[in-house]
C-alpha positions as CSV (number, residue, x, y, z in Angstrom):
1,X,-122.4,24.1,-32.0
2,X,-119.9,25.0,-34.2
3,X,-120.6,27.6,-37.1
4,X,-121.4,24.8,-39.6
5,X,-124.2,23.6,-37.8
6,X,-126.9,26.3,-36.9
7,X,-130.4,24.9,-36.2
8,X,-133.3,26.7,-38.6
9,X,-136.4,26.6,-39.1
10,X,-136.4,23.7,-41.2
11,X,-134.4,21.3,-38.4
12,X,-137.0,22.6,-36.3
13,X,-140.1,21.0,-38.7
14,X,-137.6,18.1,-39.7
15,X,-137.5,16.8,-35.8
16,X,-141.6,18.1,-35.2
17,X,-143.3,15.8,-38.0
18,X,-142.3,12.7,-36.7
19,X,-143.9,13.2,-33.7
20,X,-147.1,12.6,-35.9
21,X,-146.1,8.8,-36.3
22,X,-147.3,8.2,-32.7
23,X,-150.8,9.2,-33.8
24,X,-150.8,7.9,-37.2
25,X,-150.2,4.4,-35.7
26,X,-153.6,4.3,-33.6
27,X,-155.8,7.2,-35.5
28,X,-155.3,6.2,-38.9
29,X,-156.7,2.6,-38.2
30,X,-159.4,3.9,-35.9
31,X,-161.8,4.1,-38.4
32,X,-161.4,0.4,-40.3
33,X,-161.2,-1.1,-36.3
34,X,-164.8,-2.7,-37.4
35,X,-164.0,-4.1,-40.3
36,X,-160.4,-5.6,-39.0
37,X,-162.8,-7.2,-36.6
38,X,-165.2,-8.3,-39.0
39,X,-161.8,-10.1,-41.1
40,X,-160.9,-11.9,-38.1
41,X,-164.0,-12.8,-36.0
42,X,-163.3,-16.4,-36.9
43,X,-159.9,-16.0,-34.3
44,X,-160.5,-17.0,-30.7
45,X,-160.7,-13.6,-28.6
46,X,-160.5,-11.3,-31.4
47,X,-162.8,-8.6,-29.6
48,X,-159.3,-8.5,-27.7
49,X,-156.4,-9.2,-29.9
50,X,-157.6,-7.2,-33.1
51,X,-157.8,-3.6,-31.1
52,X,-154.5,-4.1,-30.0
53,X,-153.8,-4.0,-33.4
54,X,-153.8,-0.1,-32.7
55,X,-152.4,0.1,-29.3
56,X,-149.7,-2.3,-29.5
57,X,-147.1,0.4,-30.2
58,X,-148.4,2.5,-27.6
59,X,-147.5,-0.3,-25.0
60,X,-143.4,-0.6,-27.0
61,X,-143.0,3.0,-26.3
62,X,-144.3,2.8,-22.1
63,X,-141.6,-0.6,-22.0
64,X,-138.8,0.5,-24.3
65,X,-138.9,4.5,-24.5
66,X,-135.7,4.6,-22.2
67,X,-134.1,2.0,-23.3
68,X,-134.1,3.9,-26.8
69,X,-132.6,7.2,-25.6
70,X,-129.7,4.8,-23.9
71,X,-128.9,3.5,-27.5
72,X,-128.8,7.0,-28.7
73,X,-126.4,8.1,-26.6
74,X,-124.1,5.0,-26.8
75,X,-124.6,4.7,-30.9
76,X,-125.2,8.2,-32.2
77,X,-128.9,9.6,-32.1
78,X,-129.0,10.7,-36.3
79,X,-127.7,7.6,-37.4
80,X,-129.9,5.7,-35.1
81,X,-132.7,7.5,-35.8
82,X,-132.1,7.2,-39.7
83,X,-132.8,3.4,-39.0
84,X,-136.0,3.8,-37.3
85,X,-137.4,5.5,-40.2
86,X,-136.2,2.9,-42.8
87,X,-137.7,-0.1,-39.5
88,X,-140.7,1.9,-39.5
89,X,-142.0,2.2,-43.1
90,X,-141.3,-1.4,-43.6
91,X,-143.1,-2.9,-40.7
92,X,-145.8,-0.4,-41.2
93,X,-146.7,-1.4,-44.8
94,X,-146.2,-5.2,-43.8
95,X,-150.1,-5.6,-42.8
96,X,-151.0,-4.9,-46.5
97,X,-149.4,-8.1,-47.2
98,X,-149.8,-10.1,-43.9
99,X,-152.6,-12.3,-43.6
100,X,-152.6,-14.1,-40.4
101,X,-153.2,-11.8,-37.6
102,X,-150.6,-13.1,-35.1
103,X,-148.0,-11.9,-37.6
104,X,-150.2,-8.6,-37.9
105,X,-149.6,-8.2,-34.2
106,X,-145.9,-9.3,-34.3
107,X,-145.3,-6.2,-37.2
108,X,-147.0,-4.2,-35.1
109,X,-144.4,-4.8,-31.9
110,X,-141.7,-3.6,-34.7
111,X,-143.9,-0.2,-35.7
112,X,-144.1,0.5,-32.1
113,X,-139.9,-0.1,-31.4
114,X,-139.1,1.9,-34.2
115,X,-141.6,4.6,-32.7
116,X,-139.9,4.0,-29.4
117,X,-137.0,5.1,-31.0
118,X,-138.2,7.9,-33.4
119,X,-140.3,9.9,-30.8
120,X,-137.4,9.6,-28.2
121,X,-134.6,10.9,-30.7
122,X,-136.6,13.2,-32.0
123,X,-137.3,14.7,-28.7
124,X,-133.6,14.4,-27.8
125,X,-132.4,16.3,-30.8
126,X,-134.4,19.4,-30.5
127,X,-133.1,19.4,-26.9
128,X,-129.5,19.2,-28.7
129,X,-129.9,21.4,-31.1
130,X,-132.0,24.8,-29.5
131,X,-132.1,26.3,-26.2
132,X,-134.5,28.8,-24.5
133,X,-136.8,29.9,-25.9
134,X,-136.5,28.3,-29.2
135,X,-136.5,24.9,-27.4
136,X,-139.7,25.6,-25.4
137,X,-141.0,26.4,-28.8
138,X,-140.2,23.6,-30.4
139,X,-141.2,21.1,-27.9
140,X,-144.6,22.3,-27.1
141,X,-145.1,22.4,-30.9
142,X,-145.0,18.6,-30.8
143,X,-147.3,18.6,-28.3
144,X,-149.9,20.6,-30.2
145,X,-148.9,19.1,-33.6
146,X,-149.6,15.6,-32.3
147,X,-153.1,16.9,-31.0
148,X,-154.2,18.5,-34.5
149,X,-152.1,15.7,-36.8
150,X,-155.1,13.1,-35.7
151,X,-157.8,15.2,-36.7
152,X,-155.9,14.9,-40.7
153,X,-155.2,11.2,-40.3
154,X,-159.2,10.5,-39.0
155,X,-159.8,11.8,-42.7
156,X,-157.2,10.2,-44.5
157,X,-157.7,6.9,-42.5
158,X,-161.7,6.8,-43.1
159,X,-161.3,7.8,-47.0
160,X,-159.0,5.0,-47.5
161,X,-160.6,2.7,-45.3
162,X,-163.5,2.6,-48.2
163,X,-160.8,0.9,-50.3
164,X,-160.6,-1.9,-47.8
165,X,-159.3,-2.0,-44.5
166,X,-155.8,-2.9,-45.7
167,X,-155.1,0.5,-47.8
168,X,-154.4,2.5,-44.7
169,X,-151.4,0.7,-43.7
170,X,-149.8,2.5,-47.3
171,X,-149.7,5.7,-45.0
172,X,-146.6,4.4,-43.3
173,X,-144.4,4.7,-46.3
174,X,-144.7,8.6,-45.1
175,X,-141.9,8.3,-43.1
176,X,-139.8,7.7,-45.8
177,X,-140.3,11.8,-46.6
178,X,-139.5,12.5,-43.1
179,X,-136.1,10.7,-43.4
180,X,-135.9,12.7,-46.3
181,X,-136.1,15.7,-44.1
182,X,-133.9,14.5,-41.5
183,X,-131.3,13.8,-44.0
184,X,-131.1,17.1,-45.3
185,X,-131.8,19.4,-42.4
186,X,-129.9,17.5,-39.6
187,X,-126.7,16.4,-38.5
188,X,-125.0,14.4,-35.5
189,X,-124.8,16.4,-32.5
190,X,-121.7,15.9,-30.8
191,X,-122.5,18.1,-27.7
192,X,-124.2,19.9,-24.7
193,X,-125.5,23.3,-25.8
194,X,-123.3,26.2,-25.1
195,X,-120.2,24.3,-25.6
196,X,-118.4,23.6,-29.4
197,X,-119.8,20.3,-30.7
198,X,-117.0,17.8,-30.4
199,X,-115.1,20.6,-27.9
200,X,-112.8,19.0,-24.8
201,X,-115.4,20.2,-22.6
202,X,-118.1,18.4,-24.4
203,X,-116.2,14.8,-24.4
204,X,-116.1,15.2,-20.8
205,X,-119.3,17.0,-19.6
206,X,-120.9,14.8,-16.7
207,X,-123.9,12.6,-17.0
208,X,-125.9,12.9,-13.9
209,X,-126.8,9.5,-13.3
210,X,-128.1,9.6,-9.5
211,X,-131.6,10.3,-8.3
212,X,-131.1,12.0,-5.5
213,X,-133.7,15.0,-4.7
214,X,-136.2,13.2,-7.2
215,X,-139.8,13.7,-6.2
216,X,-140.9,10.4,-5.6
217,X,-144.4,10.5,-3.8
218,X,-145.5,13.4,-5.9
219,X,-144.2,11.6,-9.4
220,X,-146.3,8.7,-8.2
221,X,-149.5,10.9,-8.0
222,X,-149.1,12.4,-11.2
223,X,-148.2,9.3,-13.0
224,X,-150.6,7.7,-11.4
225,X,-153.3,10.4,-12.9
226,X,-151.5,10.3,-15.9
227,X,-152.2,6.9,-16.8
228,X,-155.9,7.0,-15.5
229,X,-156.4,10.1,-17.2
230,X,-154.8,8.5,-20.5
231,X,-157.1,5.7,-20.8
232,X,-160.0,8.1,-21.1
233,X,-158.2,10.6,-23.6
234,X,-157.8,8.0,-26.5
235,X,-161.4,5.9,-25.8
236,X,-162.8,8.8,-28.6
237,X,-159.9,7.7,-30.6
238,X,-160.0,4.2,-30.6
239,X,-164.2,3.5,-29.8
240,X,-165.4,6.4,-31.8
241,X,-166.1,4.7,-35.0
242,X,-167.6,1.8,-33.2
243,X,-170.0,3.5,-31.4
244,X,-170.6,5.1,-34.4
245,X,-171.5,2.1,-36.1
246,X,-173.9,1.1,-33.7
247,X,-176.0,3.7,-34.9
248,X,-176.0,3.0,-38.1
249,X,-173.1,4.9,-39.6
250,X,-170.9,1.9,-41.4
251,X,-169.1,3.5,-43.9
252,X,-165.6,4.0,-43.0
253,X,-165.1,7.8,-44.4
254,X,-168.2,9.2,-42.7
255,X,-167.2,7.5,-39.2
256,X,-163.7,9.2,-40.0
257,X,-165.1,12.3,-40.7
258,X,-167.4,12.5,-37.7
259,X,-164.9,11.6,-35.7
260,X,-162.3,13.9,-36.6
261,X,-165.2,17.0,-36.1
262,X,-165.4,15.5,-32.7
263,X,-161.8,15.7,-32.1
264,X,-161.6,19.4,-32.8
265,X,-162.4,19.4,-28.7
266,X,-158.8,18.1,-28.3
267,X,-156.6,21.3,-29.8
268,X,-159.4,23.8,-28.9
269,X,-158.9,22.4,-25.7
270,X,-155.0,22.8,-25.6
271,X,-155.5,26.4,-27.0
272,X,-158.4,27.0,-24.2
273,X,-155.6,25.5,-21.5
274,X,-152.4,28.5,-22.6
275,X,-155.4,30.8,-21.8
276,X,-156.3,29.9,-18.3
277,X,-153.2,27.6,-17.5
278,X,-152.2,29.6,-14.7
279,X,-155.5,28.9,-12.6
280,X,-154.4,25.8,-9.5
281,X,-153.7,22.9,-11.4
282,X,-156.6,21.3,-9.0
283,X,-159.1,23.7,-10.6
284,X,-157.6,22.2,-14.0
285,X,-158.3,18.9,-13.0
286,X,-161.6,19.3,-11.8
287,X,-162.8,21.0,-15.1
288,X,-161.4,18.9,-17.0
289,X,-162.6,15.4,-15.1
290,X,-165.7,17.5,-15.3
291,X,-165.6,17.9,-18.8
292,X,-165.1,14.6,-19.5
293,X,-167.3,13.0,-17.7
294,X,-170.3,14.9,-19.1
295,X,-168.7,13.7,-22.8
296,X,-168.9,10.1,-21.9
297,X,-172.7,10.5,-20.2
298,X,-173.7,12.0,-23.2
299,X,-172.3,9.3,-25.5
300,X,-173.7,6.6,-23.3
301,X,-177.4,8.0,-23.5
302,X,-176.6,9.2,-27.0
303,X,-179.7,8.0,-29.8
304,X,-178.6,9.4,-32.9
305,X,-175.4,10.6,-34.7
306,X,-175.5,14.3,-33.8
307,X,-176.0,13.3,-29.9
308,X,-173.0,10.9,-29.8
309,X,-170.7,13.5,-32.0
310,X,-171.6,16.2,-29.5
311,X,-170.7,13.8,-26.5
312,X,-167.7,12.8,-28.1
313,X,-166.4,16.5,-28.8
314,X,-167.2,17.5,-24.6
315,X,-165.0,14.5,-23.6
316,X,-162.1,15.6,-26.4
317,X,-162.4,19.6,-24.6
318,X,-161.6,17.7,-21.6
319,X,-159.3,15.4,-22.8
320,X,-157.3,18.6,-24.9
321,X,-157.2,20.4,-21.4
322,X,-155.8,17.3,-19.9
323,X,-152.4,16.4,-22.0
324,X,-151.0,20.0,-21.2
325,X,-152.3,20.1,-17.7
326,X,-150.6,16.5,-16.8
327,X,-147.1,17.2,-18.8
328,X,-146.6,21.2,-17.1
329,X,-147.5,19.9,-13.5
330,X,-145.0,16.8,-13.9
331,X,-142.4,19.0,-15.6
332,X,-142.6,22.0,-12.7
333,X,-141.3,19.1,-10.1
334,X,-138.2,18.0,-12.1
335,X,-135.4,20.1,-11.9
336,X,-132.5,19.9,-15.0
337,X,-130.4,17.6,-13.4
338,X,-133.7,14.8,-13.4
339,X,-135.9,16.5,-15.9
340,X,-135.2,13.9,-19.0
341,X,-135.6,11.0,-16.7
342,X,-139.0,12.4,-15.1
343,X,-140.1,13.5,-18.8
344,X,-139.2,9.7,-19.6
345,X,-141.5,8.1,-16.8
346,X,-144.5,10.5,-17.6
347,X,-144.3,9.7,-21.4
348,X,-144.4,5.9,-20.9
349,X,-147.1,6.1,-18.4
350,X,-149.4,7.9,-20.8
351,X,-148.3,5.3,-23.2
352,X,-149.3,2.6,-20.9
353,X,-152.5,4.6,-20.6
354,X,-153.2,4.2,-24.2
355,X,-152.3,0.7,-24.1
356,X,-154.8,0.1,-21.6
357,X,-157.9,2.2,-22.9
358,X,-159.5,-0.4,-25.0
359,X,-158.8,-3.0,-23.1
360,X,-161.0,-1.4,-20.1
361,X,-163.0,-0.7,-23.0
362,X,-164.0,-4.1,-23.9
363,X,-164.1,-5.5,-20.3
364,X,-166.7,-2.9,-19.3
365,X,-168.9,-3.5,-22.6
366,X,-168.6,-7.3,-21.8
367,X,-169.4,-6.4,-17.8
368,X,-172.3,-4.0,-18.5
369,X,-174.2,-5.4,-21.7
370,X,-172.7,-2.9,-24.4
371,X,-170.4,-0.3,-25.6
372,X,-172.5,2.5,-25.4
373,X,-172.9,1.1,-21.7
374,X,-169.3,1.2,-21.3
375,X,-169.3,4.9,-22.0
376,X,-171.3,5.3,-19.2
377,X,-169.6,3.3,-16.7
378,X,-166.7,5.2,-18.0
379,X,-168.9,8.4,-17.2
380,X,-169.0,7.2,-13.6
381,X,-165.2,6.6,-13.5
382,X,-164.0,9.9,-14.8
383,X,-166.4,11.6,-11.7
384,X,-164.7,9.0,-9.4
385,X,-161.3,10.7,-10.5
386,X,-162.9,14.4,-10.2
387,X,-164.1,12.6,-6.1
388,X,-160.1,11.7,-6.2
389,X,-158.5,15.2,-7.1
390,X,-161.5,17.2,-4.4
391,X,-159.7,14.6,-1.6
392,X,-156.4,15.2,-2.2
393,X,-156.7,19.0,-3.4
394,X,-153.9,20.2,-1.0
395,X,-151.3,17.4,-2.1
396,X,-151.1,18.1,-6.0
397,X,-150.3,21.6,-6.5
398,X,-147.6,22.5,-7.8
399,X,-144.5,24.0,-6.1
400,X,-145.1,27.4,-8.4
401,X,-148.3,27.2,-7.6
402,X,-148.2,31.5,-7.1
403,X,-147.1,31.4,-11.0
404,X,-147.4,28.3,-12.7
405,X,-146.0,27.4,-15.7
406,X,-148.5,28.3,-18.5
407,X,-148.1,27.0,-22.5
408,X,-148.4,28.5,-25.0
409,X,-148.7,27.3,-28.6
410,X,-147.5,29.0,-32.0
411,X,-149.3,28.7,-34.6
């Protein structure tokens, strides 16, 4: 970098909000999911279509989430991410005026591309811009920023949602002040870090482009968990205010607010994972399939509000241990010269994972007679994964086992 262009903490925050746009595109319209149903209940299969409504962008970034850090490297990642911001707050708004729900559902293709785009550039940038320590930083920031951003939009989503479940979708204009930031606080990086941006050595630094000494059969286990264990981690999200409202609680701001107490679970469970992170990532697994399980049981047999809430926060303590647990054990196998590419795969299979969630969601309940019935099929499932991790105990550690990694998150 040259002496022009020195990272602070503001190109830090400028390059950590955005990563909030993931959640706001599936948390904000969590709860008004019953009343978009409601709308469209005349349209054939709308117990499928209009949930995807949230989870749509979720399956853009698992597809195209490589593709976009190609562009940015052929086309320039500020400029390109610039774009995504203007893409974003117009698709995102579009539902306000949309009234057929297969255009609803084509917008929301665009929200999730431009999120493609934004989350990967992001990402990339504070890679570009810091190093050590202020990197790790940064990047586990998002992490834990995400985690905490979804108990704001649960509110925000629910208190607007009593204006009609078309007010939320105004939310998306947001990214407009993020642009702002961007704008102000970033610039185009032009190289590697510790060389000159734009320096000889920079033009010509190699792009590893092969794959050999890539961890195949042990990226396939972890993805593989990673996609199972996704599913479960945004059921709370997405199902929360529907299981809410079948008992009794319809009004969109309570169901918000209920479910955003219940998803204090997922940062207390990120902090309670920097404390006891170093423990055999087995041990992590089986707590936290433990943990989950338990949530969904209780959910499932759950009578009143207080009972459901309380199952819903055990499952988010699991589901916060689970996020930091997956991304450290994938990250310890990858060494630089793969790392981006790994990171890549293990984004957009917990992306796929979110895709998928309602959609075993809505099979089960149509399989076992009920939602709340679901949640405790999904009970059984989440022990069938803790049965999985006690088989294969010896096969996923990681290979710093003796130390592993352990993350910790500034406030």
């Amino acid at each position: 970098m040259t002496h022009h262009h020195k990272p602070g903490t503001m190109t830090g925050v400028a390059l950590l909000l955005p990563i909030t746009l993931s959640t706001m595109a599936i948390v904000l319209l969590a709860p008004v999911l019953p009343r978009i149903i409601a709308e469209f209940s005349g349209v054939a299969g709308h117990e499928y279509w209009v949930p995807m409504i949230l989870t749509i962008p979720a399956l853009c970034i698992a597809l195209f989430s490589t593709l976009a850090g190609a562009l940015g490297d052929r086309f320039g990642r500020r400029r390109l991410l610039i774009a995504s911001f203007v893409a974003y707050a117009i698709v995102g708004v579009a539902p306000v005026f949309l009234h057929d729900l297969t255009a609803i559902l084509i917008s929301r293709v665009g929200v999730g591309l431009a999120e493609a785009l934004i989350m990967v550039l992001s990402t990339t940038m504070i890679g570009d811009y810091f190093h050590g320590a202020a990197r790790d930083k940064w990047l586990a920031a998002q992490t834990a920023f995400a985690s905490m951003s979804a108990l704001l939009f649960f509110n925000i989503g629910g208190q607007l949602g009593s204006f009609g479940w078309r007010t939320p979708f105004w939310v998306y204009l947001s990214a407009l002040l993020m642009l702002t930031l961007v704008l102000l606080f970033t610039w185009e990086p032009k190289g590697d870090i510790g060389q000159a941006e734009g320096s000889d050595d920079a033009k010509s630094a190699p792009r590893n482009a092969g794959w050999a000494g890539f961890p195949w059969a042990r990226m396939a286990v972890i993805l593989g968990v990673t996609i199972y264990g996704a599913i479960f981690f945004y059921t709370v999200q997405i199902q929360a205010a529907s299981g809410l409202a079948l008992l009794g609680v319809t009004d969109p701001a309570r169901a918000g607010f209920l479910t955003s107490i219940a998803s204090i679970g997922v940062p207390l469970g990120t902090f309670v994972y920097s404390r006891i992170g170093r423990r055999p990532v087995q041990q992590l697994l089986l707590l936290e399939f433990g943990l989950l399980a338990i949530g969904f049981l209780l959910m499932g047999r759950a009578h009143g509000t207080q009972a459901f809430v309380l199952g819903c926060f055990v499952n988010q303590l699991g589901a916060g241990l689970l996020l930091p647990t997956l991304l450290v054990w994938a990250m310890s196998l990858l060494a630089f010269e793969i790392r981006g590419r790994g990171a890549g795969m293990w984004q957009s299979a917990f992306a796929l994972g979110q895709f998928l969630s309602p959609v075993v969601v809505t099979f089960a309940s149509t399989q076992t007679g009920g939602l709340q019935n679901a949640f405790s099929t999904l009970s059984g499932a989440a022990l069938g994964g803790l049965v999985v991790v006690l088989v294969v105990a010896r096969r996923i550690s990681r290979p710093d086992e003796a130390a592993p990694v352990s993350v910790t998150f500034h406030g």
